[in-house]
DRENDO-1510 file (C-alpha; in Angstrom, 1 decimal, always signed):
<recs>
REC; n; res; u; v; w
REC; 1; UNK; +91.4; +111.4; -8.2 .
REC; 2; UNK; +89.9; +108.7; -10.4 .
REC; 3; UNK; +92.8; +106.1; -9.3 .
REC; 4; UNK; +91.8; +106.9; -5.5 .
REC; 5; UNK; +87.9; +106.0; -6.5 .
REC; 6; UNK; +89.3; +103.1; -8.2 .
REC; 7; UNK; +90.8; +102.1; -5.0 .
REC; 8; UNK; +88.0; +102.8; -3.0 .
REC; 9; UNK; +85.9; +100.7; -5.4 .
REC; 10; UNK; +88.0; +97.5; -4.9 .
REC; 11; UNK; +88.1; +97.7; -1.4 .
REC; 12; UNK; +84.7; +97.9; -0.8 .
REC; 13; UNK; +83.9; +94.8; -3.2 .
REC; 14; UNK; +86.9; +93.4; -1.4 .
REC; 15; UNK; +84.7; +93.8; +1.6 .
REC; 16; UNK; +81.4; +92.4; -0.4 .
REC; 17; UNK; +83.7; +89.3; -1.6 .
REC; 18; UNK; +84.1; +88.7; +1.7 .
REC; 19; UNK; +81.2; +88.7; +3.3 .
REC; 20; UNK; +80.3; +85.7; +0.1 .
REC; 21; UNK; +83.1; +83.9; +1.8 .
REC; 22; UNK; +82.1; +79.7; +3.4 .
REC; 23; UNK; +80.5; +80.4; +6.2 .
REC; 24; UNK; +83.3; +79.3; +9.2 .
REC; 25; UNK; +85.3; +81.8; +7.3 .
REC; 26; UNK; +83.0; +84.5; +6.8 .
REC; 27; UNK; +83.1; +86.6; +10.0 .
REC; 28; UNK; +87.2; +86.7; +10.2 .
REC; 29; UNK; +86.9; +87.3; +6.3 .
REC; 30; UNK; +84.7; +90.4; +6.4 .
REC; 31; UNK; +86.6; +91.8; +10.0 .
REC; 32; UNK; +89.6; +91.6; +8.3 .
REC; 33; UNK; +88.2; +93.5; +5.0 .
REC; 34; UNK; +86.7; +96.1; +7.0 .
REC; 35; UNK; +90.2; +96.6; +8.4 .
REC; 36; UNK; +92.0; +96.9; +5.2 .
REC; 37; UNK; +89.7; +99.4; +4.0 .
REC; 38; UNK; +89.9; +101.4; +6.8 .
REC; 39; UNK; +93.7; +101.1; +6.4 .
REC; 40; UNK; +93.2; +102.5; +3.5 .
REC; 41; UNK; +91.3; +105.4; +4.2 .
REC; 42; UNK; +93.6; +106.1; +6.9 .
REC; 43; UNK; +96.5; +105.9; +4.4 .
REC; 44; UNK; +94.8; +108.1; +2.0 .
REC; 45; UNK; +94.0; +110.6; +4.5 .
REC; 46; UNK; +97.0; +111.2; +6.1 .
REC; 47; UNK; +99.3; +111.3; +2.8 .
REC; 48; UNK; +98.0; +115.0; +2.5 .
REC; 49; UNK; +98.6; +114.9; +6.2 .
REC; 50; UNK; +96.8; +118.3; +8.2 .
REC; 51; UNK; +98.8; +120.4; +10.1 .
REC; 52; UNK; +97.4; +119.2; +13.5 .
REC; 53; UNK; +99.1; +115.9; +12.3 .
REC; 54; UNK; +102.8; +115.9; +14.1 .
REC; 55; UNK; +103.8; +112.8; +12.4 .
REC; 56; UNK; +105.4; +112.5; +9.1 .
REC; 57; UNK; +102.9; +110.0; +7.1 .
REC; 58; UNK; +105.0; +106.9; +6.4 .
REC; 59; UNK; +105.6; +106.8; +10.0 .
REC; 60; UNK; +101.5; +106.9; +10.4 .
REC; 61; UNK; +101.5; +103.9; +7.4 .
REC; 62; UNK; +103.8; +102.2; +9.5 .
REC; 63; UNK; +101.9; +102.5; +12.8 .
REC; 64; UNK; +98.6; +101.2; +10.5 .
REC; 65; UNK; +100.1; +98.6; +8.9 .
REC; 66; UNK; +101.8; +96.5; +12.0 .
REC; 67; UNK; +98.7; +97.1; +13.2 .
REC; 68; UNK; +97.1; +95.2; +10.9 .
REC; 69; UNK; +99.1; +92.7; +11.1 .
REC; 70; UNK; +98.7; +91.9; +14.3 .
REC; 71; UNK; +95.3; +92.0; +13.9 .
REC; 72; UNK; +95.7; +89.3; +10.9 .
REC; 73; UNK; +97.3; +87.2; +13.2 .
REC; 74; UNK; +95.2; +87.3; +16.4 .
REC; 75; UNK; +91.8; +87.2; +14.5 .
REC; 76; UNK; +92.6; +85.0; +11.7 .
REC; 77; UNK; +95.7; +82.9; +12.1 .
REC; 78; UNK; +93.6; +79.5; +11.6 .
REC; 79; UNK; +92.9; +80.5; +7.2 .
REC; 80; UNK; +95.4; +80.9; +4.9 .
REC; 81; UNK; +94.4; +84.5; +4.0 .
REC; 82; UNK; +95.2; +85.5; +7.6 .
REC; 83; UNK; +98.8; +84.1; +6.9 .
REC; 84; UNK; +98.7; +86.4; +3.7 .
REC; 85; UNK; +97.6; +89.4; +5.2 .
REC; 86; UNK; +100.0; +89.6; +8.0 .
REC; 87; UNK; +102.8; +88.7; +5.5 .
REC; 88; UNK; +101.8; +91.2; +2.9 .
REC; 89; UNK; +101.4; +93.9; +6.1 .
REC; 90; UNK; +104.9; +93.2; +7.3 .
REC; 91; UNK; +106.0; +93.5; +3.7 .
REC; 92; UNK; +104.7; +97.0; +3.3 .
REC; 93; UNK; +106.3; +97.8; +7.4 .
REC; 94; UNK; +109.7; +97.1; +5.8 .
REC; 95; UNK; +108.6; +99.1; +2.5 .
REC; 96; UNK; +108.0; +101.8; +5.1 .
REC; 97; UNK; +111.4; +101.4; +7.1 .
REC; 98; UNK; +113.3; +101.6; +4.2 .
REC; 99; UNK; +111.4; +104.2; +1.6 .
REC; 100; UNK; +114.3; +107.1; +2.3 .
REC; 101; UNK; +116.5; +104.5; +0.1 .
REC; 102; UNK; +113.8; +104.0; -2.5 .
REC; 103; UNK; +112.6; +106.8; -4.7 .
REC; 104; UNK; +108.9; +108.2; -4.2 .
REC; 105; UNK; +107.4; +107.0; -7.7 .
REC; 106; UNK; +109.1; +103.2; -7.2 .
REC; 107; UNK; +107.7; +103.3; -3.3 .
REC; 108; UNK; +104.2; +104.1; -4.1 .
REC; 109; UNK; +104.1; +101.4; -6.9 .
REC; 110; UNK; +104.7; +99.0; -4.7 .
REC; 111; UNK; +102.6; +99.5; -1.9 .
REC; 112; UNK; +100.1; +100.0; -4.6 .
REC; 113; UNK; +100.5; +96.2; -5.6 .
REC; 114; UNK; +100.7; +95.1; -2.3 .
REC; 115; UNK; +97.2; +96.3; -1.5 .
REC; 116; UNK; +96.1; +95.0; -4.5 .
REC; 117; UNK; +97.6; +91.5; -3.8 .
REC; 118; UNK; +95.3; +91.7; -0.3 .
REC; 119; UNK; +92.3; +92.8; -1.8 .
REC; 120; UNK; +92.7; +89.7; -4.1 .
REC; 121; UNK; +92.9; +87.6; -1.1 .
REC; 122; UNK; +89.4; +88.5; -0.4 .
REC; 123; UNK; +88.4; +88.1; -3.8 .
REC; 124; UNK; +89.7; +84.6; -4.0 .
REC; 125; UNK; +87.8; +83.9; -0.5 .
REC; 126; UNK; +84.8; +84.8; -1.6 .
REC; 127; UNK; +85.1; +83.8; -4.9 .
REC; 128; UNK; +85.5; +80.3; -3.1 .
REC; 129; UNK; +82.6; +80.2; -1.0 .
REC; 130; UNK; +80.1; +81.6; -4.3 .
REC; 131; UNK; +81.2; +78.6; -6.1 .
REC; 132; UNK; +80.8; +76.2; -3.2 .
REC; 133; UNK; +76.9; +76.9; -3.1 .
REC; 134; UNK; +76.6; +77.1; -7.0 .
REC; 135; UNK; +77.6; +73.5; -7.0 .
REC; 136; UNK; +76.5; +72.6; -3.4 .
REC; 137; UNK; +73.8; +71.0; -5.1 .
REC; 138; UNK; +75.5; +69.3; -8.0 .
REC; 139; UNK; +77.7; +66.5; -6.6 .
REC; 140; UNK; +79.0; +64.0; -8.9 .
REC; 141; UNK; +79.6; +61.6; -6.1 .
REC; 142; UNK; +76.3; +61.8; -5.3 .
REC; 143; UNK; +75.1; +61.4; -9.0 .
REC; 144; UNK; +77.6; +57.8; -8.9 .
REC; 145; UNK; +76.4; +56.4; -5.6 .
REC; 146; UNK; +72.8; +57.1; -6.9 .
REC; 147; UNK; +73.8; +55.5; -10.3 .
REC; 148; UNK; +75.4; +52.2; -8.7 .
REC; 149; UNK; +72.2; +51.7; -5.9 .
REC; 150; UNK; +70.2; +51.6; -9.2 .
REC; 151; UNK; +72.2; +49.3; -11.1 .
REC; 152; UNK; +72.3; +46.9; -8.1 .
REC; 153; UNK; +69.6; +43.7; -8.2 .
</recs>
């Protein structure tokens, strides 16, 4: 229970991260968060799947995961961490296609790490656009070009 809360937790401050992300990249950023969180959810719900479900759940994962990566690529195909997405997404379809040759333990560890590896996309994306308006006002080139106009006669 307290790994799935963990889980939880880092999605949603995936989700804050990216919604800190430069501003041309924030709205594709924070769509694309909202997504993997609910894929997620989705994921979580259904591995307990209920009865009225008729579908076994890695063929649900499946479903929720190629979705998502054809979401990555129509929304967000102009950033790199649309790129990642959709190849991280197709990494855990093929995870899915082939999990009757892997055992359970060793096919849950890695789609565990693979949804860690896209939640740090988001952290690195917003991580970038946090530090770009720390610094926005400390420029050095703008420290040198004011240095030289001073030093000129």
């Amino acid at each position: 229970m307290a790994e799935k809360l963990i889980y939880l937790a880092l999605c949603v401050a995936a989700l804050g991260f990216a919604a800190h992300a430069r501003v041309d990249q924030r709205r594709p950023a924070v769509t694309l968060a909202a997504m993997v969180l609910g894929n997620w959810l989705l994921c979580e719900w259904t591995y307990h799947a209920p009865a009225v479900v008729q579908r076994h759940a890695v063929e649900i994962w499946m479903m929720i995961d190629t979705l998502l990566g054809m979401a990555a690529i129509v929304f967000v195909n102009r950033f790199w961490f649309g790129w990642t997405i959709w190849a991280l997404a197709t990494t855990q379809v093929c995870f899915h296609l082939v999990h009757p040759l892997l055992s359970t333990s060793t096919y849950l560890f890695w789609l565990d790490k693979l949804l860690l590896a896209q939640l740090a996309c988001f952290f690195m994306v917003g991580q970038n656009g946090v530090r770009d308006r720390l610094f926005a006002g400390f420029d050095l080139r703008r420290l040198v070009r004011a240095a030289s106009e001073a030093a000129r006669p």
